[in-house]
Structure formats: structure tokens, C-alpha cells
C-alpha positions in Angstrom: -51.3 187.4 28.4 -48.0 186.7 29.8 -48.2 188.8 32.7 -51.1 187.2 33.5 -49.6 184.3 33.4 -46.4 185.5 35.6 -49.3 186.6 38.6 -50.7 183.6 38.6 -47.3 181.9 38.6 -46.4 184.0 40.9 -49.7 183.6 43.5 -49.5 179.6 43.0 -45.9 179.6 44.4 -46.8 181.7 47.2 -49.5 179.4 47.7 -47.5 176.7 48.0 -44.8 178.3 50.1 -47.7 178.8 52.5 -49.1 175.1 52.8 -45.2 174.0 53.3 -44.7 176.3 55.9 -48.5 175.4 57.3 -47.2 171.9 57.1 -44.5 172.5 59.0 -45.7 174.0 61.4 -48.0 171.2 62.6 -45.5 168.4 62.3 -43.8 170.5 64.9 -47.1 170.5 67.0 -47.1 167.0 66.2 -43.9 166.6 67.4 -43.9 167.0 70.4 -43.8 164.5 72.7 -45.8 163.2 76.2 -42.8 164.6 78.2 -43.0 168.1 76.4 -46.9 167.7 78.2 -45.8 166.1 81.1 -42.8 169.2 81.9 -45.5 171.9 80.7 -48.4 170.7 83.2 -45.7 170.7 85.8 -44.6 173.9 85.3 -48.3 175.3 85.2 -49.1 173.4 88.5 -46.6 174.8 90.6 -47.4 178.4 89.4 -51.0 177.6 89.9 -50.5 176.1 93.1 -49.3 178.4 94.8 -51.6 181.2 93.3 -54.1 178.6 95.2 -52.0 179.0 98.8 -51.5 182.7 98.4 -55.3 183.1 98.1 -56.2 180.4 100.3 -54.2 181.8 103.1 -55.2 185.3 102.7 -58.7 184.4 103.3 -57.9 182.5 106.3 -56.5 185.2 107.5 -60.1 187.0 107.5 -62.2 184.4 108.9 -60.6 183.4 112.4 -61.2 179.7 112.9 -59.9 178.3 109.3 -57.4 175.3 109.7 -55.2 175.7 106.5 -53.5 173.1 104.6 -51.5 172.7 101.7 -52.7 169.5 99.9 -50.6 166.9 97.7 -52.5 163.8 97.2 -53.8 161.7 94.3 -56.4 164.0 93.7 -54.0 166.9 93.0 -52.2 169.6 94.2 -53.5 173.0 96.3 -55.1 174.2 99.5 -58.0 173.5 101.5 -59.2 175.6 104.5 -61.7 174.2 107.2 -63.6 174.8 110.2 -65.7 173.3 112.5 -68.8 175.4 114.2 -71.6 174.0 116.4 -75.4 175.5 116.8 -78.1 175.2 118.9 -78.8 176.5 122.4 -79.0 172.9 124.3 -77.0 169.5 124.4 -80.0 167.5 122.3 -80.2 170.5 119.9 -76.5 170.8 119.4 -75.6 170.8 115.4 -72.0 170.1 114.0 -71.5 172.7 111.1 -68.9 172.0 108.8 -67.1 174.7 106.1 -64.5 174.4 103.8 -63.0 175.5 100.3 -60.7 172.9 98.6 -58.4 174.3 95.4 -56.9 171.5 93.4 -55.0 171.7 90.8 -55.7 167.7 88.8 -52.7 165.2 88.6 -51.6 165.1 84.2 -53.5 163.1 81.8 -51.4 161.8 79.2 -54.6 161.2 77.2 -56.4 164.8 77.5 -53.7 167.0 77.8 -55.1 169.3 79.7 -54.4 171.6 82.8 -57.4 170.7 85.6 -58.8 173.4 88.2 -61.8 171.7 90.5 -63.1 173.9 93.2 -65.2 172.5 96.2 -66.4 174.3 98.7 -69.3 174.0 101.7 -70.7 176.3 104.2 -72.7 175.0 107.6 -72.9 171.5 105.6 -74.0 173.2 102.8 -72.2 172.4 99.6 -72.1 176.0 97.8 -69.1 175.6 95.1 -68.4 173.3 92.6 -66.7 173.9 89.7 -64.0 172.8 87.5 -62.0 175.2 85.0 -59.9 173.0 82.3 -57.7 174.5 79.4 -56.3 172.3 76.6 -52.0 172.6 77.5 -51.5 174.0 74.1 -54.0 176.9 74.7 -53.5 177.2 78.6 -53.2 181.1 79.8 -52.0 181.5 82.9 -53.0 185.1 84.4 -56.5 183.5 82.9 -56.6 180.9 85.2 -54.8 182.9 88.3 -58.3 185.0 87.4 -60.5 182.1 88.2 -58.9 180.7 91.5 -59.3 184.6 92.6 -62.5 184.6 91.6 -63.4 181.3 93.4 -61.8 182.3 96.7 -63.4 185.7 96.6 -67.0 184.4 95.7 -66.4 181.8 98.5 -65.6 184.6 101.2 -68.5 186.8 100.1 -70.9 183.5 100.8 -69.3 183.0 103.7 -69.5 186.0 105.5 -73.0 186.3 104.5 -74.0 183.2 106.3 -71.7 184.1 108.8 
């Protein structure tokens, strides 16, 4: 009887050893503040950024005709490549085709906390791509979301060069 009693003496202490420590562990999650966010998103943006560029720009590079530009506005932070075609074989049939792929990464949301991809892209007025890819900042994996902006500019290419 009593050494039943030390196990289950034992086992309730370890018990509560684990929902003080469980505890403790999401006060600190808790804890931390806006700024924490805030200095996390910025981090991520940058790195994501300039994944964006890189990939951007090598596609550019592919595809003579693309205007690159590296974007900071209210909408966020990234690349977008253009270009301007025209069809048709006489002055009343002449078309205006326009093409582009827009990368942003979304500005911080105190509210969401959360680390914002949108994709846009068009081809020959066309809109093709248009996504968005958003991870929670606590859960965020970069090389994830380097994946997807790869996968975006390389989906965007093959469409491309299949109208082309």
C-alpha cells in the first residue's frame, strides 16, 4: 500500500512540475510584446524581399523586354516586372498587351500578426496569378516561404513563355 502511494505521490508531483513549466512557458509567449512582432516581421521582410528581387531579376533576365523594379509602397515591399507588347497587323487592329508579375511582401498588422505574401501577375491583359501565402509570425518558416515565391516566379515564366 505505501508504495503505491509513493507512485502516485510521485506521478502527481510530476504532474504538477509539468503544468508549472506549461504555464510558464505561455506567459513567456504571452509576454511578448508588439515590438517583439513588429522587429520579427521586419526581419522576415527583408530576407523575403530580396528572395523576391533575386528571383524577379533572374526571370527578367530570360524574357528580353521586362522593365524591373524594386517596389516600397503602402502596399508592401518586393519586385514587379513589366512589359508592354502590341498585336495586330494594321493601325485599326493594333492591340496594347500588357504583362506583369508583382511580389509583395504586406506592410505588419499589429492585429494579425502575421507575415503576408500576395502575388499578382497578368499576361497579354490576362490576369493569370493571384495568390496570397500568409504564416502566423510565431509559426513563420522561412526556406518555406523562399519555396513559394520560387514557385510563383517559376509557374509565372512557364505561362509566359507558353503564350509567348
Amino acid at each position: 500500500m505505501s508504495e503505491n502511494f509513493e507512485e502516485r505521490l510521485s506521478q502527481a508531483i510530476q504532474r504538477g512540475n509539468r503544468q508549472r513549466e506549461e504555464a510558464g512557458s505561455q506567459r513567456a509567449r504571452a509576454a511578448r510584446t508588439d515590438e517583439d512582432y513588429r522587429q520579427q516581421h521586419g526581419a522576415l521582410r527583408i530576407e523575403l524581399s530580396d528572395q523576391i528581387e533575386t528571383a524577379i531579376r533572374k526571370m527578367v533576365k530570360h524574357f528580353p523586354g521586362f522593365n524591373f523594379r524594386t517596389v516600397i509602397s503602402p502596399d508592401g515591399w518586393g519586385a514587379h516586372a513589366s512589359r508592354d507588347d502590341v498585336s495586330g497587323t494594321t493601325r485599326r487592329d493594333v492591340t496594347q498587351l500588357y504583362s506583369y508579375l508583382e511580389i509583395l511582401v504586406r506592410p505588419y498588422n499589429s492585429s494579425a500578426r502575421i507575415i503576408d505574401l500576395v502575388v499578382r501577375g497578368t499576361i497579354r491583359n490576362k490576369e493569370i496569378l493571384r495568390k496570397n501565402e500568409f504564416n502566423l509570425l510565431d509559426e513563420a518558416n522561412t526556406e518555406q516561404l523562399k519555396n513559394i515565391i520560387d514557385q510563383w516566379v517559376v509557374q509565372y515564366a512557364e505561362r509566359y513563355a507558353a503564350q509567348g
